[in-house]
C-alpha positions in Angstrom: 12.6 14.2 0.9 11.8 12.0 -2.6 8.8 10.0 -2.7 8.9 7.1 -4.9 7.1 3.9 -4.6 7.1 0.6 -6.9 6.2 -2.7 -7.8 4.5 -5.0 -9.5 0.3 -5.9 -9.5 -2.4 -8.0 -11.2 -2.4 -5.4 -14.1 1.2 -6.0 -14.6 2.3 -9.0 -14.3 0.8 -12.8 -14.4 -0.1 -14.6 -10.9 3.4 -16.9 -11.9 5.5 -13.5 -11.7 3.7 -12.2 -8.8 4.1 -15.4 -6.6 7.5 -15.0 -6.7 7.8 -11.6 -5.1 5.0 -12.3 -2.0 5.7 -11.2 1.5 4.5 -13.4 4.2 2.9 -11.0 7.2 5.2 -12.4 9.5 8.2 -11.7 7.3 7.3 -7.7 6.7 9.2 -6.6 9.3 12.1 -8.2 8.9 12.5 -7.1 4.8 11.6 -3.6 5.7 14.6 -3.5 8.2 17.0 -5.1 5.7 15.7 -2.5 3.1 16.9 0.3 4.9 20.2 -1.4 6.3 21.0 -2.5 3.1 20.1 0.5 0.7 19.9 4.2 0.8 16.4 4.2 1.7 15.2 6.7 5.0 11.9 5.3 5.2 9.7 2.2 3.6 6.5 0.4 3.9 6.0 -2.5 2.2 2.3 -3.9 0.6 1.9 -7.6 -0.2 -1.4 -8.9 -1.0 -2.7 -11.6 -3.5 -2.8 -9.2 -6.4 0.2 -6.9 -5.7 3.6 -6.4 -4.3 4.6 -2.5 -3.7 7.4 -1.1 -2.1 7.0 3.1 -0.8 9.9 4.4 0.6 12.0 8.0 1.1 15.1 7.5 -1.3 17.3 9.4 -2.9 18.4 6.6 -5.2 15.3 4.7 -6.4 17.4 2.0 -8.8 19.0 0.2 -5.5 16.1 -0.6 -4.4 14.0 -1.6 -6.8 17.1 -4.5 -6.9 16.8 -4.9 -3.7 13.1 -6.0 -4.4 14.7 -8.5 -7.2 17.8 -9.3 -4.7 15.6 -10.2 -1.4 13.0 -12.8 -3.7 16.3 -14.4 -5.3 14.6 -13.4 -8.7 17.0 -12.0 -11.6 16.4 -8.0 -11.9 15.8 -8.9 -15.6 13.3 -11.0 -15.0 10.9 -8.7 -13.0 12.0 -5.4 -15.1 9.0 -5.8 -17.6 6.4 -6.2 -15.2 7.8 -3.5 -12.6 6.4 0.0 -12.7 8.3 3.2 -10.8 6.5 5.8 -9.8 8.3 9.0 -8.2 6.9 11.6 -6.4 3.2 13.3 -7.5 2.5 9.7 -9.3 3.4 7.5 -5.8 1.1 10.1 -4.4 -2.1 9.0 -6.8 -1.2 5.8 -7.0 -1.5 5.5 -3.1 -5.0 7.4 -3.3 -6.7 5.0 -5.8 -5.3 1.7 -4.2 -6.8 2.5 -0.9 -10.2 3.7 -2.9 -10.3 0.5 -5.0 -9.8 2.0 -8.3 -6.6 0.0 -8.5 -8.3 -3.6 -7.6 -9.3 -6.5 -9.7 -12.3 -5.9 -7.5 -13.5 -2.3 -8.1 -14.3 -0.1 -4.9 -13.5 -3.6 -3.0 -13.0 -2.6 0.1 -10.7 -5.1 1.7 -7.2 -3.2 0.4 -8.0 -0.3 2.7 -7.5 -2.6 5.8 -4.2 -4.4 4.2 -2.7 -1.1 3.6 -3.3 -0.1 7.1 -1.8 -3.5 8.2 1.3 -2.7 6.0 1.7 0.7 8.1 1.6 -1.1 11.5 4.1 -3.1 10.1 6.7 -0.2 9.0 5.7 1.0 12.4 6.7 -1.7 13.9 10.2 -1.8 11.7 10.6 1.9 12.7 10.8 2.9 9.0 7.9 4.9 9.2 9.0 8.8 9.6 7.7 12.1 8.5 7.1 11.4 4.7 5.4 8.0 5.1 3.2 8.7 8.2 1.8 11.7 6.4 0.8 10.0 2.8 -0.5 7.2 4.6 -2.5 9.2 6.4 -3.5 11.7 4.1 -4.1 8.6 2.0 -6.7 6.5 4.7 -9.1 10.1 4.6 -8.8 10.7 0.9 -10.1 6.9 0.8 -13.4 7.5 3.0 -13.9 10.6 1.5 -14.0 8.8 -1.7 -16.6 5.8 -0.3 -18.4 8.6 1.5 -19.1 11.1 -1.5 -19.7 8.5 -4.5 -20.8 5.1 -4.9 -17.8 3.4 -6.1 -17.6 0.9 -3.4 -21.9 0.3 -4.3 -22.7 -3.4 -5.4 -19.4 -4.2 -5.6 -19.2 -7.7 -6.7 -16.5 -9.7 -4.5 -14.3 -12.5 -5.0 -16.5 -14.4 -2.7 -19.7 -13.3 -4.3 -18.1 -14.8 -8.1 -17.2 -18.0 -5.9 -20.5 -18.6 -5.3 -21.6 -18.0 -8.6 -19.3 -20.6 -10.2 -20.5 -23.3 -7.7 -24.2 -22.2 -9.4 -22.8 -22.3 -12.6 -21.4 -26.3 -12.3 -23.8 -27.7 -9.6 -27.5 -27.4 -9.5 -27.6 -26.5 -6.0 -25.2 -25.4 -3.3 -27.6 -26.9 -0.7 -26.7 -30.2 -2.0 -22.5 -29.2 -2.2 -20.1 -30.0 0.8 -17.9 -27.1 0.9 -14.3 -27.6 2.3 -12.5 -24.2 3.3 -8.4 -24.5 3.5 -7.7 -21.9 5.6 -8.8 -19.3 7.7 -7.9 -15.6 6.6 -10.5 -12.7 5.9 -10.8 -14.3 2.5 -12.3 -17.3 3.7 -14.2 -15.9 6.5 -15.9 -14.0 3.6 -16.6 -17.1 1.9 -18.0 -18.7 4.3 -20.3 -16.6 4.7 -21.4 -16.1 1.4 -21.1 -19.9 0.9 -22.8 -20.3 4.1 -26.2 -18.0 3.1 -26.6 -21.0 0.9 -26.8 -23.4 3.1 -24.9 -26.3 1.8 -25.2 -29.7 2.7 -21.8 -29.6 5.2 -19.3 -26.7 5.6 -15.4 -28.1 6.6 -12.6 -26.3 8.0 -9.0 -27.0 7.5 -6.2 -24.9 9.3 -2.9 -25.6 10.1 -3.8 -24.1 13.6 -6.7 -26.4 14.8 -8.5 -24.3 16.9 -8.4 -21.6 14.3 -10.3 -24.2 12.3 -12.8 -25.3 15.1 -13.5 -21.7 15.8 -14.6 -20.9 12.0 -16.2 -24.1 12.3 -18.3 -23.0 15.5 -19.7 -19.6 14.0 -20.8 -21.4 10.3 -22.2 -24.7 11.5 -19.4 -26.7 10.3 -16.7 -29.2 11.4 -12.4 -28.8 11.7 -10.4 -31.1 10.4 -6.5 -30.8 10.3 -4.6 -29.9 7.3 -3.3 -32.5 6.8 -6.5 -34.7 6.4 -7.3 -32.5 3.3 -5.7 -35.0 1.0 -8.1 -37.9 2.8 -11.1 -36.3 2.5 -11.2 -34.3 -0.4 -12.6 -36.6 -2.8 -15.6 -35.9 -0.1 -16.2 -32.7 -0.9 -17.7 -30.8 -4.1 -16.3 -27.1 -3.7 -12.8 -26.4 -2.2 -11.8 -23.2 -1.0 -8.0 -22.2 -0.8 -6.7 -19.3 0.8 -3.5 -20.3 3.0 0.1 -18.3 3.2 1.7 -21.3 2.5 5.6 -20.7 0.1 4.5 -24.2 -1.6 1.1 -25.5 -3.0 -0.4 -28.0 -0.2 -3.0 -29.9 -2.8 -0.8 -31.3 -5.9 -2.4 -32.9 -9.5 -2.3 -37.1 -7.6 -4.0 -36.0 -4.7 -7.0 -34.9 -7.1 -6.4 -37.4 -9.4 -7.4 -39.7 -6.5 -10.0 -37.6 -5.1 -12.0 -38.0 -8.7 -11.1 -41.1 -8.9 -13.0 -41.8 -5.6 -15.4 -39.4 -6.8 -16.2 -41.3 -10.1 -15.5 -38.0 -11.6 -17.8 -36.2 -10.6 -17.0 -32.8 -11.0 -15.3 -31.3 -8.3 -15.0 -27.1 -8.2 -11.4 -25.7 -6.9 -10.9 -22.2 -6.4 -7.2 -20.4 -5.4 -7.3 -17.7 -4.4 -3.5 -17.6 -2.8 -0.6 -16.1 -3.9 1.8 -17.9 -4.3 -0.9 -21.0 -5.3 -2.1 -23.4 -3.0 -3.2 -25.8 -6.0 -0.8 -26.7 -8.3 -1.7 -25.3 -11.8 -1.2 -28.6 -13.5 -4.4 -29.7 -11.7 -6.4 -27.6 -13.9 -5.5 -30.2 -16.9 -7.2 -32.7 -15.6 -10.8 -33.9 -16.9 -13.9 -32.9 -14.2 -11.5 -30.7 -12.3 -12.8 -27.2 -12.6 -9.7 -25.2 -11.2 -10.2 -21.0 -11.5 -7.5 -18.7 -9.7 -7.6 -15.3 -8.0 -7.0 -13.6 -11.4 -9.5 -15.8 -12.7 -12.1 -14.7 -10.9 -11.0 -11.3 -11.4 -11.6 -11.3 -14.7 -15.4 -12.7 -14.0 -16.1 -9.5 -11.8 -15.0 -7.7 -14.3 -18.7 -7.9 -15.6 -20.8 -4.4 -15.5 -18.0 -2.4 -14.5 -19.3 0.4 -17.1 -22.3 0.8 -15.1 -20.1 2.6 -12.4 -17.9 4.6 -14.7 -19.5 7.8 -13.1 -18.5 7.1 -9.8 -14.6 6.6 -11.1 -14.6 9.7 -12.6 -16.5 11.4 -9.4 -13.4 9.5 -7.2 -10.2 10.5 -9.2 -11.8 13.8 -9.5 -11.4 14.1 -5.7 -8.0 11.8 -5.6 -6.8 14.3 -8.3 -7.6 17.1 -5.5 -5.9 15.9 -3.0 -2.9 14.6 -4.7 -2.5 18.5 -5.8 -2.4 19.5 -1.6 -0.2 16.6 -1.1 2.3 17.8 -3.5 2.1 21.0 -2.0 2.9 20.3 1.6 6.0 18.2 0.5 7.1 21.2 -1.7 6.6 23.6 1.5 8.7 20.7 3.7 11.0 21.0 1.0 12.0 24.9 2.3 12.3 24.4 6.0 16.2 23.3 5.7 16.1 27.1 4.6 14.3 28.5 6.7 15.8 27.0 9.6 19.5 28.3 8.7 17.9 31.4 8.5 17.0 31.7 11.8 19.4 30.1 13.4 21.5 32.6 11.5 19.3 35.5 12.8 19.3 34.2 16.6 22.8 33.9 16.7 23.1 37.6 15.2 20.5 38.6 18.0 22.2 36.4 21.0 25.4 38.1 20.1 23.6 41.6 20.1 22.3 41.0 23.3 25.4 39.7 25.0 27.3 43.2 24.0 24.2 45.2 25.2 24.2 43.3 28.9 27.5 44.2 29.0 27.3 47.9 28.1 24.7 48.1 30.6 26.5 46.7 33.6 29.1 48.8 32.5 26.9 51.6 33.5 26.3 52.5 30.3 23.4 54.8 29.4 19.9 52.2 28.9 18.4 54.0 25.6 21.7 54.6 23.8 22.9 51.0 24.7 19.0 49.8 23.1 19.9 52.0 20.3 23.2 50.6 19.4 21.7 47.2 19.4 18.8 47.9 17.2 21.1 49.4 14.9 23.6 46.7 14.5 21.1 44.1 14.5 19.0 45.9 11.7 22.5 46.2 9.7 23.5 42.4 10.3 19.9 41.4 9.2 20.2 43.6 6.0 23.8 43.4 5.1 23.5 40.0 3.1 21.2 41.5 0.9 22.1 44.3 0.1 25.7 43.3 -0.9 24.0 40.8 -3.4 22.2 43.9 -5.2 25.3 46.0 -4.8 27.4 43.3 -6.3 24.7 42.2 -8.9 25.1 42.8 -13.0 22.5 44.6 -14.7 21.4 41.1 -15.9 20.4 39.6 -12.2 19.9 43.0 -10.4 16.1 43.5 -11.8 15.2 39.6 -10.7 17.0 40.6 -7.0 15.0 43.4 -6.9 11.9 41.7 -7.4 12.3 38.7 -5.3 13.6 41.2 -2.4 10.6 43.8 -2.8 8.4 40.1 -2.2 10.3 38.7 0.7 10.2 41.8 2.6 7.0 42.9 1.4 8.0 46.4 0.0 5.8 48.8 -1.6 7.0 49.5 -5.1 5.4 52.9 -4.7 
């Protein structure tokens, strides 16, 4: 049983390396079943979100898959070594705790991660390469992560990607309530900024999905209207604030359909903000004049502000995550004896099944009941004990005072 768990994140590697390493949600499954099929892995579960792309698994050879990571993506291994980091055992078990507390996101105590982890667990579930090892860190991870929101304030005023969305649409525009806000998408992310967006009350809210009535039904709860995705490009230059969050593999608003839209717009500024990974924007649109173009790492780095104000609720958190990643450790280093302790009890039934078998025999014999009991006891006790006591006989003088030890605390002798 080897824990080990890699992968690259927003503290490792640029939004261009990360991009290339995304797992769609509908694809999890099938990777985590070609992990295991493919490489000497017993168990995996695999977390893909916008700022990171981690692989846990039960291997014995943690190289293979790390390429496998590098093989699946079409990516050279060379290529995503220096942003990769490999952590084995005790440090896979702390770096589960604090990414489901949120001392691991761009976002700080954000609590959105915790449900994505969750969702990556279904998924192994669903792969069946969730066993023994897996099931019980992700568990033991999910209650080390509310006690961690429940006993400090780490997750407290915690500003959100929305909430810095809104605040850049402050910054550029004099008021939202004038701003017609188009939405691409219709994930948690842009459920969240709609509703921030919303508190506003802009002047219209839009709704673009690939799946209408996903669209119309966003549009329904905010006060908004649905329009397909592939109006966007017609209508963007009639909007002030757009708002990507898609899974699309390719970006679905290039550098001419802006160009357009400002042109239409007679440049007045228009806000676009990306929060997909891979991009839903191409980057090339951020070159152009009046186009105010800010990524998912880029509004990381604005939440970034205050953080200080909260350092005693980190140190309060990885007190506790250090706590529990000490029991964790613990329990897999007890799992790691029950191999042994299983052989030695199947060793010691067999001795007593055999023991037993000659005494039922003796007795229908007509033998006489407490001598028969006694012979059995007695060549049990000497089967139990031979093993033993030959390794003491046999010991040097060197090993004989370390058997002696070790024997007086398994069988709980009394040096006296």
């Amino acid at each position: 049983m080897r824990l080990f768990a890699f992968g690259i994140n927003h503290h490792t590697a640029p939004l261009t390396v990360r991009e290339q390493v995304v797992f769609q949600n509908e694809r999890v499954t099938q990777a985590l079943r070609d992990l295991v099929r493919r490489r000497p892995v017993k168990e995996a579960a695999i977390l893909s979100t916008c700022n990171r792309t981690e692989v846990y698994c039960n291997t014995e050879e943690p190289t293979t898959a790390v390429e496998w990571l590098a093989d699946y993506h079409h990516v050279a291994v060379g290529g995503l070594e220096p942003y990769i980091y490999q952590l084995p055992q005790e440090r896979a078990v702390q770096h589960a705790f604090r990414v489901a507390s949120g001392l691991d996101s761009m976002i700080l105590g954000e609590p959105q991660i915790l449900g994505q982890m969750k969702e990556a667990v279904r998924s192994a579930e669903q792969a069946g390469t969730l066993g023994l090892l897996l099931n019980r860190l992700f568990q033991r991870t999910f209650s080390v992560a509310k006690e961690v929101r429940t006993q400090t304030e780490i997750g407290a005023n915690a500003v959100s990607m929305a909430a810095v969305a809104v605040r850049l649409a402050e910054e550029i525009y004099p008021s939202i309530a004038a701003c017609r806000v188009l939405f691409v998408g219709a994930g948690e992310m842009i459920e969240l900024c709609a509703t921030h967006f919303g508190a506003r009350r802009p002047q219209q809210m839009t709704f673009a999905n690939r799946t209408i009535e996903r669209a119309q039904e966003l549009a329904s709860e905010h006060l908004g209207q649905a329009i397909a995705l592939n109006d966007v490009a017609s209508t963007l230059a009639m909007h002030d604030v757009v708002i990507c969050c898609t899974a699309s593999p390719l970006p679905i608003i290039g550098k001419g359909t802006v160009e357009s839209a400002l042109k239409a717009r007679r440049h007045k500024p228009l806000l676009l903000i990306d929060l997909a990974v891979p991009r839903d924007i191409e980057h090339e649109v951020g070159q152009l004049d009046d186009a105010f173009l800010y990524t998912v790492d880029d509004l990381g780095r604005i939440s970034q502000e205050g953080l200080a104000a909260r350092g005693s609720a980190v140190q309060q958190a990885e007190a506790i995550i250090d706590t529990e990643v000490r029991e964790f450790m613990h329990w897999m280093s007890a799992r790691s004896v029950v191999p042994a302790i299983r052989a030695l009890r199947d060793q010691a039934e067999r001795s007593r099944r055999n023991e037993l078998a000659r005494a039922l025999k003796a007795l229908e014999r007509g033998d006489d009941a407490r001598a028969v009991l006694e012979h059995m006891s007695e060549a049990l006790t000497n089967k139990l004990l031979h093993p033993p006591t030959q390794a003491l006989n046999a010991a040097t003088d060197a090993d004989r005072e370390e058997l002696l030890r070790l024997a007086a605390r398994l069988y709980q002798i009394n040096k006296e």
